[in-house]
C-alpha positions as CSV (number, residue, x, y, z in Angstrom):
1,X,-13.5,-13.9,-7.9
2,X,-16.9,-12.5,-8.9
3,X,-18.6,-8.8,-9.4
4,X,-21.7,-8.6,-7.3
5,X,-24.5,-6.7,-7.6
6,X,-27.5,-6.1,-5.4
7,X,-30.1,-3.4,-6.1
8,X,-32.7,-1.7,-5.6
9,X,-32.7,-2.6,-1.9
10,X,-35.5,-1.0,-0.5
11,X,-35.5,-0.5,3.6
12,X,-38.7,0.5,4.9
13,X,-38.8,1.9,8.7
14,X,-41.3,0.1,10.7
15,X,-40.5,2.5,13.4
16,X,-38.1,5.8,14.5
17,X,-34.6,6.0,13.7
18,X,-31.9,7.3,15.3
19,X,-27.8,6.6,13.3
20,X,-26.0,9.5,15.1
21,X,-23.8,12.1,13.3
22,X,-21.5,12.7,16.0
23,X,-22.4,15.9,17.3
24,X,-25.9,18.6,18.8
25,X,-27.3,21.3,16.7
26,X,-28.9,23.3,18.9
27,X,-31.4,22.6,21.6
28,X,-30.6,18.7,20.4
29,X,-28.0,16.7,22.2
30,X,-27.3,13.9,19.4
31,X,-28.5,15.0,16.1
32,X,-28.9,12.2,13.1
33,X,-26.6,12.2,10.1
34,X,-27.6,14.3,6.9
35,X,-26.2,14.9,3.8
36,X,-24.7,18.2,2.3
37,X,-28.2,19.2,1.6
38,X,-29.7,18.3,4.7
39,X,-31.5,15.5,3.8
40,X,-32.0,12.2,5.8
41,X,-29.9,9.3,5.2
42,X,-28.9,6.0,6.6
43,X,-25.0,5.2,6.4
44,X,-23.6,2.8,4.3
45,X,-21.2,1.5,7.1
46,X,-24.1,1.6,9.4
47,X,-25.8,-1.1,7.2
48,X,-23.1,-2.9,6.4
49,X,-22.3,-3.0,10.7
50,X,-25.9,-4.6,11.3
51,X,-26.1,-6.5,8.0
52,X,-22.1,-7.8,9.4
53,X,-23.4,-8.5,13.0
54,X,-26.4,-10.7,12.0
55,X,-24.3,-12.8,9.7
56,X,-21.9,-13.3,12.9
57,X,-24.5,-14.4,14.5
58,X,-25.9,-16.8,12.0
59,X,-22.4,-18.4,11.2
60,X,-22.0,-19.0,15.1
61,X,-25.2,-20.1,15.4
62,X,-24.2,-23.0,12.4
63,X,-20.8,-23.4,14.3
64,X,-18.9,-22.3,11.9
65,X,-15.5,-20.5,13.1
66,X,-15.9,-16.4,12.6
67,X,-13.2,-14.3,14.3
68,X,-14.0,-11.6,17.0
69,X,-14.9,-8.1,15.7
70,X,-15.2,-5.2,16.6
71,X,-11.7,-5.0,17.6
72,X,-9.1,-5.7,14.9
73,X,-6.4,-7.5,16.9
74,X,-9.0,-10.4,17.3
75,X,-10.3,-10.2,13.7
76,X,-8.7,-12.0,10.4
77,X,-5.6,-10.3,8.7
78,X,-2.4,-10.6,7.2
79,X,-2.0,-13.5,9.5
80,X,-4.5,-15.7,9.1
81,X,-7.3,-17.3,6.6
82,X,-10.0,-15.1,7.2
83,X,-13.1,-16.1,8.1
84,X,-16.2,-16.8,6.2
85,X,-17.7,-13.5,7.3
86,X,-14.8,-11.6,6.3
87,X,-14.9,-13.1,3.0
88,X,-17.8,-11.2,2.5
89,X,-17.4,-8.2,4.6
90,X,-13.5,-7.6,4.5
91,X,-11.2,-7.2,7.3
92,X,-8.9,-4.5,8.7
93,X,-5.6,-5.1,7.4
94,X,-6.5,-7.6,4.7
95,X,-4.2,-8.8,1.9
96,X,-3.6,-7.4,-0.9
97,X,-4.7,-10.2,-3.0
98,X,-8.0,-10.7,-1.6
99,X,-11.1,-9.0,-1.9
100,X,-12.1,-5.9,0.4
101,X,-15.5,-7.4,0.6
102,X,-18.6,-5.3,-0.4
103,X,-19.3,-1.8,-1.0
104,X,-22.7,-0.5,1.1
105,X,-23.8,2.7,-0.7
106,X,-25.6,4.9,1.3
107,X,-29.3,4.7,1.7
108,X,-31.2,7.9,0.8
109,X,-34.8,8.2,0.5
110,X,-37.0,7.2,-2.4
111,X,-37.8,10.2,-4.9
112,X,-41.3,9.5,-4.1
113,X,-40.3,10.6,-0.5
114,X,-38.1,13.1,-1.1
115,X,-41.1,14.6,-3.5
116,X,-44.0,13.9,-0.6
117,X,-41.6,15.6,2.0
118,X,-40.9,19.1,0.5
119,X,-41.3,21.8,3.2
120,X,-41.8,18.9,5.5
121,X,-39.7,17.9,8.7
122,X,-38.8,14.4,8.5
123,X,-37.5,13.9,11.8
124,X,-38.2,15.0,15.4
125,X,-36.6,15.2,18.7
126,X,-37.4,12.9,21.8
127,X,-36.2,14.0,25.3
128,X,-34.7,11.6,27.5
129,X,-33.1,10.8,31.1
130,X,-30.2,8.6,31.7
131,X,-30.9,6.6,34.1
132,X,-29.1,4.9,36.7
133,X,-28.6,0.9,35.9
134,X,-27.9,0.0,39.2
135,X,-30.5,1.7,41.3
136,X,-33.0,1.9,38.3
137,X,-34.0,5.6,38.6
138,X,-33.0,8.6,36.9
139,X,-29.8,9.9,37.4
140,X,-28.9,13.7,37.8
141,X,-28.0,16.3,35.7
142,X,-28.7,13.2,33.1
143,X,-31.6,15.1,30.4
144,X,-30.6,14.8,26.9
145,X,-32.4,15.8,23.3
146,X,-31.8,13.2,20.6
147,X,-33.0,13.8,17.0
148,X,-35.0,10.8,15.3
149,X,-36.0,10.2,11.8
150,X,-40.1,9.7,11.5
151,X,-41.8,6.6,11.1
152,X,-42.5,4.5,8.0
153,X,-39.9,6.2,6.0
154,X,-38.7,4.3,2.8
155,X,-34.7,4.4,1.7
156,X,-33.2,2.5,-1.0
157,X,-29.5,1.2,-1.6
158,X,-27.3,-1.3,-3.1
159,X,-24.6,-3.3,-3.0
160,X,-21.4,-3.9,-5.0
161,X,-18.4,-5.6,-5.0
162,X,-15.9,-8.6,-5.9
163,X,-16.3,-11.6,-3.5
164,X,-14.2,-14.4,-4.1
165,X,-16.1,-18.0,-4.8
């Protein structure tokens, strides 16, 4: 077993954001997660969810065996070797005697941001229709607000945690 850690990871958005808090504020439909003092930030689970995915992919793509997330009846446990993804990741259920994978920190912006920004709205809403996948047009009654953070914004991170070798 060895201690790992990554940092600074810097993330750099090349375009708009949108990680969803769960919930409007008012005129927006889907507003984006913010910390206690309101400030932008990108999830720690929610990095650790893409960074899991493209790893899945890549291990397939070597044909190694990785089990089948999201859903935790068809991923590694108590029951079986886990695979080499989960190694790194964890697993629901895991055993005790194994690692539980990395800890993602959240990502917040860099002070140089946060400094730039005062007084400044970092984010902006972008009005929508649902449409209808079938026929291809706009469905009724389908308008919704969602709440994106701007472009070119720059977050940093890390990464820590026991992985076994």
């Amino acid at each position: 077993m060895a201690f790992i850690e990554i940092e600074p990871i810097t993330i750099h958005l090349q375009g708009a954001l949108h990680v969803g808090a769960g919930y409007g504020r008012g005129l927006i439909d889907r507003a984006i997660v913010r910390d206690g003092r309101r400030q932008l930030y990108i999830p720690g689970s929610s990095l650790k969810g893409k960074v899991r995915e493209a790893c899945e992919r890549l291990a397939a793509s070597q044909k190694l065996y990785v089990c089948r997330p999201p859903y935790p009846r068809g991923m590694c446990g108590k029951t079986r070797e886990p695979c080499i993804v989960c190694r790194i990741f964890g697993t629901p259920g895991g055993r005790a005697d194994e690692s539980l994978g990395l800890y993602w920190d959240n990502a917040y912006l860099t002070e140089k941001w946060r400094q730039a920004a005062q007084g400044l709205s970092l984010s902006y809403p972008r009005t929508q229709v649902g449409m209808s996948r079938r026929r291809g047009v706009a469905r009724e009654g389908l308008l919704f607000t969602d709440e994106f953070a701007a472009e070119n914004l720059t977050f940093h991170t890390c990464i820590s945690g026991h992985l076994p070798l």
